[in-house]
C-alpha positions in Angstrom: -7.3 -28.3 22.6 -9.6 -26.9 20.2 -6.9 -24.8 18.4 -5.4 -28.1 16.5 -8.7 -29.4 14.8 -10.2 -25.9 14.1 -11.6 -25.3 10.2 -12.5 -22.3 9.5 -16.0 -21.7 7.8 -16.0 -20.7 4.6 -17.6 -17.5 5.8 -14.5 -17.3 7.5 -12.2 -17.7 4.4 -13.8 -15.5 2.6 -13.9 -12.7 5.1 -10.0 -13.1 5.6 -9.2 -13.3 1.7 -11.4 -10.1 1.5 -9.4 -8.2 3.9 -6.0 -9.1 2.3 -7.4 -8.0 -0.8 -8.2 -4.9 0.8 -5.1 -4.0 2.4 -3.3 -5.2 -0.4 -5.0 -2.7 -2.2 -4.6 0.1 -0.1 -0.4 -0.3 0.5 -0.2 -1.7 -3.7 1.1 -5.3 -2.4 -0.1 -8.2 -3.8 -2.5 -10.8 -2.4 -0.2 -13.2 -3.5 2.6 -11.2 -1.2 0.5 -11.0 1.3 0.5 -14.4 2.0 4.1 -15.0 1.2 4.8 -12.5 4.2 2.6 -13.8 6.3 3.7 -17.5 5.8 7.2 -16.5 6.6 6.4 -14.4 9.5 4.5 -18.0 11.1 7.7 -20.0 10.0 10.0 -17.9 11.9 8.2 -17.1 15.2 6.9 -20.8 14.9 10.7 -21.7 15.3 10.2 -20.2 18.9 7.1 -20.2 20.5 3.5 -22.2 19.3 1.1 -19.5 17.6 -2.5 -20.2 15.9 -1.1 -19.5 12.3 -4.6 -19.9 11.2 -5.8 -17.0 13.4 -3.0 -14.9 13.0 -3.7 -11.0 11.3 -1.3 -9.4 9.3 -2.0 -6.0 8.1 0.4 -3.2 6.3 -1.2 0.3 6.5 0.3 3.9 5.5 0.1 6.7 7.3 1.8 10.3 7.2 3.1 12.5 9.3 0.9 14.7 10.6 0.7 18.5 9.5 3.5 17.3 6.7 3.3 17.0 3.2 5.7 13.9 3.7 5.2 10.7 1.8 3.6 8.2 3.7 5.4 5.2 5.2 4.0 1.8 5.4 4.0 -0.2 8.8 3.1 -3.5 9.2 0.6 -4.5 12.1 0.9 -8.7 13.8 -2.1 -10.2 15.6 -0.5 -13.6 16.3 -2.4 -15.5 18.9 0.3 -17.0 21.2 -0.8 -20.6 22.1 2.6 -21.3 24.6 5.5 -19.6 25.2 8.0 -22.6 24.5 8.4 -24.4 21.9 7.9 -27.8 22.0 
């Protein structure tokens, strides 16, 4: 099971530190935030099914209504791998 030793490169890292930087950016959250939400969002699914934390992609975006002058709302957007179903 590759998914228990697996490092990712530094290329990697960087890459996913970029992109919470990013959206962080775009939705006026923290990095620091970021991470917080993600880390709780692993502890609590973790409690019921194995997922690849170290995979896992957590995004907030805003969008508007369209044709509207409306503020826009933030949603937040999960990629968590699923490695099994039940938890172990």
């Amino acid at each position: 099971m590759k998914y228990f030793f697996h490092r990712k490169s530094s290329r990697q890292v960087a890459k996913d530190r970029l992109k919470i930087l990013l959206i962080s950016d775009r939705v006026n959250c923290s990095p620091e935030m970021m991470e917080l939400i993600k880390t709780d969002i692993a502890k609590v699914i973790s409690k019921y099914m194995k997922i690849d934390s170290d995979n896992m992609d957590i995004q907030i975006n805003t969008k508007g209504s369209k044709g509207t002058r409306e503020a826009k709302t933030p949603s937040l957007y999960a990629n968590i791998p699923i490695l099994d179903l039940h938890k172990q």
